[in-house]
DRENDO-1510 file (C-alpha; in Angstrom, 1 decimal, always signed):
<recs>
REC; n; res; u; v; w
REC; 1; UNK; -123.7; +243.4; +162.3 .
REC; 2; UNK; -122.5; +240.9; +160.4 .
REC; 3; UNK; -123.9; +237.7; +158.7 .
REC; 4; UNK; -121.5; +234.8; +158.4 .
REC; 5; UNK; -121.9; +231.7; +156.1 .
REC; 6; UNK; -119.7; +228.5; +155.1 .
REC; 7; UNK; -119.9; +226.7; +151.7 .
REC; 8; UNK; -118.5; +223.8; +151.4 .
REC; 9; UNK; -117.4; +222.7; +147.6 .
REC; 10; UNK; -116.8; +219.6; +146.7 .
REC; 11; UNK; -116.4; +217.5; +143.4 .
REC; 12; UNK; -120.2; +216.5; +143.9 .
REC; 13; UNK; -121.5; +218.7; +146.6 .
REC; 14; UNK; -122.0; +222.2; +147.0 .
REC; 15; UNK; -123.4; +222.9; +150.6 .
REC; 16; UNK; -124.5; +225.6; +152.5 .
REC; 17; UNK; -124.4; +226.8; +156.7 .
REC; 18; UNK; -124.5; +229.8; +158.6 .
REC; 19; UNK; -121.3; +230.1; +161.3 .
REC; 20; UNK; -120.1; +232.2; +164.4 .
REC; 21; UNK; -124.0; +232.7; +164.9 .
REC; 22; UNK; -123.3; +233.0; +168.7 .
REC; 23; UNK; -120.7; +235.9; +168.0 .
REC; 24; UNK; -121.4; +239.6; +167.6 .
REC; 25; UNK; -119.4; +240.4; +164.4 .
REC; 26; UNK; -119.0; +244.4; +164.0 .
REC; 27; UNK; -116.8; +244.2; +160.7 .
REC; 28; UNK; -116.2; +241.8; +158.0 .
REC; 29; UNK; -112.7; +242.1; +159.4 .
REC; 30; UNK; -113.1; +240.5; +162.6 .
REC; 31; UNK; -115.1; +237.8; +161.0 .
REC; 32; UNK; -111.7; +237.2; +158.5 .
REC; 33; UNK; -109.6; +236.4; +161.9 .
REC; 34; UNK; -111.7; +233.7; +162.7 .
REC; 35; UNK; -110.8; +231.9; +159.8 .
REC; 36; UNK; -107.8; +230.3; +158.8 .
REC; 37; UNK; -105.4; +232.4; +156.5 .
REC; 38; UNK; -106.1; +232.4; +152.7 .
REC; 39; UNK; -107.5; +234.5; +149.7 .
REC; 40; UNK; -110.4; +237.3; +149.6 .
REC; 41; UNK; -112.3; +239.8; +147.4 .
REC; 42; UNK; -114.6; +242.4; +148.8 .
REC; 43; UNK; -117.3; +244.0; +146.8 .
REC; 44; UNK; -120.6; +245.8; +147.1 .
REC; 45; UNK; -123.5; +245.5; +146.1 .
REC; 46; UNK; -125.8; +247.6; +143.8 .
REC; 47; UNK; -129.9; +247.9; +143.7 .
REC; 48; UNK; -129.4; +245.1; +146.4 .
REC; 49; UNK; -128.8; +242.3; +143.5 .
REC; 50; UNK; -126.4; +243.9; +141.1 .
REC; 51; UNK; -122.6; +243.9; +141.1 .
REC; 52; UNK; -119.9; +245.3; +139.1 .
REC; 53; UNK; -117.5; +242.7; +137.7 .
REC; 54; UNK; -118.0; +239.7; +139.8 .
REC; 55; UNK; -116.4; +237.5; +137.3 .
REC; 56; UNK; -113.3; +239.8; +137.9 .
REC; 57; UNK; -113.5; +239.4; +141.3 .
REC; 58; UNK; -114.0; +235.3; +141.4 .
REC; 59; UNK; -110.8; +235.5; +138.8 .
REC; 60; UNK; -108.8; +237.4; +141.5 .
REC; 61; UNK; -109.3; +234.7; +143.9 .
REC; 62; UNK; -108.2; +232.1; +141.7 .
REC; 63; UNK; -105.4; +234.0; +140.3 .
REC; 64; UNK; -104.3; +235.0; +144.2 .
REC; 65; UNK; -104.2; +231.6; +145.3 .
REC; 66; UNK; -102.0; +230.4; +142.2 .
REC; 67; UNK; -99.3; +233.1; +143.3 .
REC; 68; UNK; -99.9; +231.3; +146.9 .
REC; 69; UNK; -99.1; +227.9; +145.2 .
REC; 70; UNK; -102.8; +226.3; +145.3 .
REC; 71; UNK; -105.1; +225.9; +142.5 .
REC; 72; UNK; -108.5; +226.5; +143.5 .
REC; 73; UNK; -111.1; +226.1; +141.1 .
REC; 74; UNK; -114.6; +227.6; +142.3 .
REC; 75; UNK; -118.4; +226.8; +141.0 .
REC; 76; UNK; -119.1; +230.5; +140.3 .
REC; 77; UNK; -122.8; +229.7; +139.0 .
REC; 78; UNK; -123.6; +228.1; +142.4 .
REC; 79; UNK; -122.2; +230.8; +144.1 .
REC; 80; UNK; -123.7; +233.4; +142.7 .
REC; 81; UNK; -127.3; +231.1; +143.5 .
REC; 82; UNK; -126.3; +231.4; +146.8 .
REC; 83; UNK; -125.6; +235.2; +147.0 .
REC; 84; UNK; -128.4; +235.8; +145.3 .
REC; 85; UNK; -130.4; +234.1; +147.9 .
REC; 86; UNK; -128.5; +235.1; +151.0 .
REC; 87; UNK; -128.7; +238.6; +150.0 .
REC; 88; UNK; -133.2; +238.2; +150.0 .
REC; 89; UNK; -133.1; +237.8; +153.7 .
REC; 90; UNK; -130.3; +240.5; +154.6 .
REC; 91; UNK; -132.0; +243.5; +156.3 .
REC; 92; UNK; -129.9; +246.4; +154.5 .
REC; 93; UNK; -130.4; +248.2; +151.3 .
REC; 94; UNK; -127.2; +247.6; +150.2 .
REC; 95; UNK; -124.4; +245.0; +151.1 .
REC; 96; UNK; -120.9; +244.8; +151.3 .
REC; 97; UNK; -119.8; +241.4; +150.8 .
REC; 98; UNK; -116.4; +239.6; +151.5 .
REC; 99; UNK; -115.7; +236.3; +150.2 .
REC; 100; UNK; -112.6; +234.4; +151.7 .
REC; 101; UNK; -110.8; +231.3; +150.8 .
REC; 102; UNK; -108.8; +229.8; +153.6 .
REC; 103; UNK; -105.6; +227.9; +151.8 .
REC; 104; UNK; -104.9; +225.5; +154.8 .
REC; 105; UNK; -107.2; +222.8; +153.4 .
REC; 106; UNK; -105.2; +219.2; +153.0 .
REC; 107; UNK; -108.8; +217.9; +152.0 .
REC; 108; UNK; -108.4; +217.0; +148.5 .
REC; 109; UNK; -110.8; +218.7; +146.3 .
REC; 110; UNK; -112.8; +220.0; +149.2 .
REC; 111; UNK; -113.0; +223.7; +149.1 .
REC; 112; UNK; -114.5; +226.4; +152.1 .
REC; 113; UNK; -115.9; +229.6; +151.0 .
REC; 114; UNK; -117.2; +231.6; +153.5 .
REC; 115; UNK; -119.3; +234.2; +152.8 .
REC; 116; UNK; -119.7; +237.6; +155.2 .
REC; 117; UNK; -121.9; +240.3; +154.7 .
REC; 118; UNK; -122.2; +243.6; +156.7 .
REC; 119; UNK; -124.5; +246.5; +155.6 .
REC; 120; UNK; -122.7; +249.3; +153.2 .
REC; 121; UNK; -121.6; +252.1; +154.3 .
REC; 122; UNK; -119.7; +254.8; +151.5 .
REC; 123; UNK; -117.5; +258.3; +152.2 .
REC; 124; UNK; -120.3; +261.2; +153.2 .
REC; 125; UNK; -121.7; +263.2; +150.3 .
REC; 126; UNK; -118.9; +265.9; +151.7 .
REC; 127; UNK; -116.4; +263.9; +151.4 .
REC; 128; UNK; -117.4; +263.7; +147.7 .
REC; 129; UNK; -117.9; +267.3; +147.1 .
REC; 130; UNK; -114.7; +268.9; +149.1 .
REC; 131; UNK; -112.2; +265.7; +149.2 .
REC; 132; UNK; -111.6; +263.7; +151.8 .
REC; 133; UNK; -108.6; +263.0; +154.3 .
REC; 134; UNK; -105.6; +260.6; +154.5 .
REC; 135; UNK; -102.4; +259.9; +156.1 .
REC; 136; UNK; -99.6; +257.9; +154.8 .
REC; 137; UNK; -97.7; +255.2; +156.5 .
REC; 138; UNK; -94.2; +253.5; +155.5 .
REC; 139; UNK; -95.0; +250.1; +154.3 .
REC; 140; UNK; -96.0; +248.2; +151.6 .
REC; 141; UNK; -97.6; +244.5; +151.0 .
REC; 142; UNK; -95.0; +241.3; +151.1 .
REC; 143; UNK; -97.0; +239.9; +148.2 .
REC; 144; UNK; -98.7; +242.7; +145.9 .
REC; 145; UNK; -100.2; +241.2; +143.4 .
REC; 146; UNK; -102.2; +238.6; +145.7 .
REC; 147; UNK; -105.3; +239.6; +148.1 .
REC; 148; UNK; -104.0; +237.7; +150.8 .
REC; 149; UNK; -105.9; +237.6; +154.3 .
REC; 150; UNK; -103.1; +238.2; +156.3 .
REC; 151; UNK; -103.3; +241.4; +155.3 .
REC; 152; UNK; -106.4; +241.9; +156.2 .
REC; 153; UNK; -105.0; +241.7; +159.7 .
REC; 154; UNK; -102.3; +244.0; +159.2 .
REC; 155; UNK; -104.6; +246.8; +158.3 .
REC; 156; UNK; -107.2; +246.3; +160.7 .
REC; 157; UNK; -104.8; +247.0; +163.3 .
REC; 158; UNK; -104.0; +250.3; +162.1 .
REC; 159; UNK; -107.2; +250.9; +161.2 .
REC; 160; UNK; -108.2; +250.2; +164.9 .
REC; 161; UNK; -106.6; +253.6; +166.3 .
REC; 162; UNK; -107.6; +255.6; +163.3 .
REC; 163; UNK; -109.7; +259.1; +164.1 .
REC; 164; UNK; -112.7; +259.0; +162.1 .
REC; 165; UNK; -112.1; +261.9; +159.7 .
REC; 166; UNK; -109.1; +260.0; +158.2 .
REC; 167; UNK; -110.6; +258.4; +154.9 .
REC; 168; UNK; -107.9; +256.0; +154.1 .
REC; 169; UNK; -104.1; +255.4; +154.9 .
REC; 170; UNK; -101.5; +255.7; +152.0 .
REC; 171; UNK; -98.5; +253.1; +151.9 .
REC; 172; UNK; -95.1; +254.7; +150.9 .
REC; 173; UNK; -92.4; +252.6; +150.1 .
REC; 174; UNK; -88.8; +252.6; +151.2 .
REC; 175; UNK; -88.4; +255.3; +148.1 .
REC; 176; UNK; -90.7; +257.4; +148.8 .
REC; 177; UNK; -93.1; +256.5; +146.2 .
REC; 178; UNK; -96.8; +256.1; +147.7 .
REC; 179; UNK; -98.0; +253.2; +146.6 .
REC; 180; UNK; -101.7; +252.4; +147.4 .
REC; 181; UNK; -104.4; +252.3; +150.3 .
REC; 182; UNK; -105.0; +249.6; +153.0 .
REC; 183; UNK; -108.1; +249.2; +150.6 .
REC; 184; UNK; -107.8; +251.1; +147.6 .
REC; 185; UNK; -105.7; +252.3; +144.9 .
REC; 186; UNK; -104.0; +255.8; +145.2 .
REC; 187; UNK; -103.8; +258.1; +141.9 .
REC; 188; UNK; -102.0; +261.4; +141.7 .
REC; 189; UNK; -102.8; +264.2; +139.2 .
REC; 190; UNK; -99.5; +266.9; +138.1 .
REC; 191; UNK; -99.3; +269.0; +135.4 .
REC; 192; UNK; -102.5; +267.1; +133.8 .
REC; 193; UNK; -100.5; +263.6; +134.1 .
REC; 194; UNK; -102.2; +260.7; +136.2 .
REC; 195; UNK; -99.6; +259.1; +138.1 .
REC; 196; UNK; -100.5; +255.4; +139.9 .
REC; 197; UNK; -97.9; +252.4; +140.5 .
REC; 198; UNK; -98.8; +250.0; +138.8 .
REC; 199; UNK; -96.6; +246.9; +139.8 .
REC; 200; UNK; -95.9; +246.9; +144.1 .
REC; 201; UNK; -99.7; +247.4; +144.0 .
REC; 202; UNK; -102.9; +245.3; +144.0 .
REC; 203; UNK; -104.5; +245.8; +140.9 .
REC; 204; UNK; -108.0; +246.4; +142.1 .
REC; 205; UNK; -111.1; +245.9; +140.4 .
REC; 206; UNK; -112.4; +249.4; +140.8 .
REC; 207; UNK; -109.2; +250.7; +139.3 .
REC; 208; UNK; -108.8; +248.4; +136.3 .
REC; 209; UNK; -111.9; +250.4; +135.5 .
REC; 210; UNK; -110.9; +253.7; +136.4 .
REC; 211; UNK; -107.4; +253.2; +134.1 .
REC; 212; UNK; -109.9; +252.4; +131.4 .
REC; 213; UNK; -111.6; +255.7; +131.5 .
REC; 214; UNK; -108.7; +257.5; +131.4 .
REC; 215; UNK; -107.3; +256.1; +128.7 .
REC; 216; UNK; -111.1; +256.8; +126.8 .
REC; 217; UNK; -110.8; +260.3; +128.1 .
REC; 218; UNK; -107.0; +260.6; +126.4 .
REC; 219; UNK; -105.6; +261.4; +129.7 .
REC; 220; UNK; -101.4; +261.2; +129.8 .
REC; 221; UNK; -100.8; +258.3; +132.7 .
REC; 222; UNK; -97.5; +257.9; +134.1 .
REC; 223; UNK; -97.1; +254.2; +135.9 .
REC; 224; UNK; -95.6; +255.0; +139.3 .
REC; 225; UNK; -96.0; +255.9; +142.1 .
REC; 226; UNK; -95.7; +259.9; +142.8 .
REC; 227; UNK; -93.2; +260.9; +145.4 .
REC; 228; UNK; -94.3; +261.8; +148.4 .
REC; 229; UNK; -91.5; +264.7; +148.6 .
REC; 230; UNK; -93.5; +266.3; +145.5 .
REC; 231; UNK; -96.8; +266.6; +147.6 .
REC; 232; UNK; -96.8; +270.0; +147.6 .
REC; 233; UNK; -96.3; +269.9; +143.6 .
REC; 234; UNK; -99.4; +267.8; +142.9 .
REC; 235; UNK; -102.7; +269.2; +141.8 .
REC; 236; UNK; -105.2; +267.1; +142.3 .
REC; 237; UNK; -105.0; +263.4; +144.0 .
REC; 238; UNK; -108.1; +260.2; +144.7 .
REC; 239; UNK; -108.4; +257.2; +146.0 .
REC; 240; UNK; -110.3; +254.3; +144.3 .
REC; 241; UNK; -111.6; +251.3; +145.7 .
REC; 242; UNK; -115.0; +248.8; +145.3 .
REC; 243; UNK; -117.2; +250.5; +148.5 .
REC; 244; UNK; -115.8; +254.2; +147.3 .
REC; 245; UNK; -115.5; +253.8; +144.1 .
REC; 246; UNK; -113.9; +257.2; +143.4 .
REC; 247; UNK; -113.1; +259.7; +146.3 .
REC; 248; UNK; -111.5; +262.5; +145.4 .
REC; 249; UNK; -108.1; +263.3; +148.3 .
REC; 250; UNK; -108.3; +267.1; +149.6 .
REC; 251; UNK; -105.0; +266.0; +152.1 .
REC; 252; UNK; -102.2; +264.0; +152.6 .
REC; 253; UNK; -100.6; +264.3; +156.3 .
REC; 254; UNK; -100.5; +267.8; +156.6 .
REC; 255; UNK; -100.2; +268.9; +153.2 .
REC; 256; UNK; -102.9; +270.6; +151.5 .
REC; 257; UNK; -103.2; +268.9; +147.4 .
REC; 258; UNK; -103.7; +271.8; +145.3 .
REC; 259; UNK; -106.2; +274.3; +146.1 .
REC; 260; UNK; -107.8; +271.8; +148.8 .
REC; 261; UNK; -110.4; +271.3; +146.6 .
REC; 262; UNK; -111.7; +268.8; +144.0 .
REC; 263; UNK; -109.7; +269.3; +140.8 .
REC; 264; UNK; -111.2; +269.0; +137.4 .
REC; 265; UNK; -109.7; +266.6; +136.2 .
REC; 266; UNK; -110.8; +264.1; +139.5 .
REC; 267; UNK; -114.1; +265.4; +139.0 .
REC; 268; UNK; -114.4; +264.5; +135.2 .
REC; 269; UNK; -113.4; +260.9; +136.1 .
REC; 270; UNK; -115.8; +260.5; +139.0 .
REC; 271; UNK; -118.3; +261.4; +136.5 .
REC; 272; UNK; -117.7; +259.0; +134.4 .
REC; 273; UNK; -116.9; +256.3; +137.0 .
REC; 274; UNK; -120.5; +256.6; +137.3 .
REC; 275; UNK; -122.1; +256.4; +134.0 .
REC; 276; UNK; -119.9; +253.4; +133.6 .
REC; 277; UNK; -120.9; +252.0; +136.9 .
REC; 278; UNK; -124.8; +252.5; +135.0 .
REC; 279; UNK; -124.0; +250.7; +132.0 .
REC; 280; UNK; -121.8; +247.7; +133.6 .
REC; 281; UNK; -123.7; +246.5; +136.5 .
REC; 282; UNK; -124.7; +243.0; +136.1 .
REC; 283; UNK; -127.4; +241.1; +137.9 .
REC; 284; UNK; -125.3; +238.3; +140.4 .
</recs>
C-alpha cells in the first residue's frame, strides 16, 4: 500500500495534501504514472527517521532537472519537516520513499513535489548469504546521467513479467558492456580488479559510497563496464542500489559467476558498506 502526498512550493508558501486517496496504489511505481513526467530519487529509510545522504539525493534532483533544461530550486529544510512528520503516522517499520518532480509546470516559481511512501521490503537474508539472480537485457537509458521518470515507466514494464527469483535486470549496451540495473549499479570483480561503467550509467547514491570504500580498501577499479562475453571469466559480481544496498550476484542468464558463491572480495565490501551505513546515517 502506498501513501501519496503533494507539496506545493512556492516563493511564499510551502503547502501540504494527501492525493489518489481513492486509488489502491501497490508500488511507488504506479503512483509515478499518475503524475506528469519529471525528476525522482528513491531512498529508504533507517530506524524509521534516519537516512543516508539525503542532501545527495535532493542534489540529484536539482542537478537531473538542469540536464532536462529547468532549474528547480527546492526548500530542503521544509521538506525534510514534512518527511519527518509524514513518516510518524506511516504504519511500517521502515519506509521506502520516492520523491518526484514533475517538469511540465509553466507556473512560474510554483513547484509540485509529491511524495510516495510504500513499506520496505530488502533481498532475503539468502539472497545475502549465497548471491542472488539476474538477467541482462539489451538496452541502456537515453539520458544517463539524469533520474528521469520516464524511465520509471520503462522498467516497470519489464519488471511486470519478471519471475520472482530474478533479483534485478542488467542493461548491456550495443557493445556488449553491461552497464547497470533498472535500479542499481552493476560491479564486476576479475583477477582482484572492480570493474563498473562509470559514464552511460546513473551515478547512484549507494554507489558513490561503495566506490569510496574501495578506494579506502586500495582495491584496483577499472571504469567500464565488463563484457558480457567474459562472464564466464569473472570471479565475483554485485549489485548496489539505496533499498539493497549491496547484494552480492551468484548469476547472470545462465552463467554461473565464479564458484556460485559470494566471493571475498564482495563480502569484504558488504562489510564495510555496513559499518559505513552505521557511522553516516543522519537524522531527516
Amino acid at each position: 500500500m502506498v501513501s501519496a502526498y503533494c507539496i506545493t512550493q512556492t516563493k511564499d508558501d510551502f503547502s501540504l495534501k494527501p492525493v489518489f486517496e481513492g486509488i489502491d496504489l501497490r508500488s511507488l511505481d504506479q503512483a509515478n504514472r499518475l503524475i506528469p513526467d519529471g525528476v525522482y530519487t528513491t531512498f529508504r529509510t533507517y530506524d524509521k527517521f534516519y537516512v543516508l545522504d539525503l542532501e545527495g539525493h535532493f542534489n540529484r534532483l536539482e542537478e537531473s532537472a538542469r540536464l532536462l533544461q529547468k532549474d528547480i530550486i527546492l526548500k530542503r529544510a521544509e521538506i525534510r519537516g514534512t518527511l519527518r512528520e509524514l513518516l510518524k503516522n506511516f504504519p511500517a517499520n521502515e519506509a521506502r520513499v520516492r520523491i518526484s518532480v514533475p517538469l511540465t509546470s509553466t507556473v512560474p516559481h510554483v513547484i509540485e513535489i509529491y511524495v510516495f511512501f510504500e513499506t520496505l521490503v530488502v533481498p532475503s537474508f539468502e539472497d545475502y548469504q549465497n548471491g542472488g539472480r539476474v538477467i541482462t537485457i539489451r538496452m541502456q537509458r537515453d539520458n544517463p546521467a539524469a533520474k528521469t521518470t520516464t524511465f520509471i515507466h520503462t522498467a516497470d514494464d519489464i519488471r511486470q513479467n519478471l519471475p520472482p527469483e530474478i533479483n534485478e535486470v542488467i542493461m548491456v549496451d550495443e557493445s556488449g558492456r553491461m552497464l547497470e540495473g533498472l535500479s542499481s549499479n552493476f560491479f564486476a570483480v576479475k583477477n582482484g580488479v572492480v570493474f563498473t561503467d562509470n559514464t552511460n550509467v546513473l551515478p547512484g547514491i549507494t554507489r558513490k559510497h561503495v566506490l569510496e570504500i574501495i578506494n579506502e580498501m586500495g582495491i584496483p577499479l577499472r571504469c567500464e563496464g565488463a563484457l558480457y562475453a567474459e562472464l564466464k571469466n569473472l570471479d565475483e559480481a554485485f549489485i548496489t542500489s539505496t533499498s539493497r544496498g549491496v547484494l552480492p550476484v551468484r548469476q547472470i542468464d545462465d552463467h554461473m559467476i565464479g564458484s556460485g558463491k559470494v566471493g571475498e572480495l564482495t563480502r569484504r565490501i558488504m562489510e564495510r558498506y555496513q559499518e559505513q551505513i552505521k557511522r553516516m546515517v543522519e537524522p531527516i
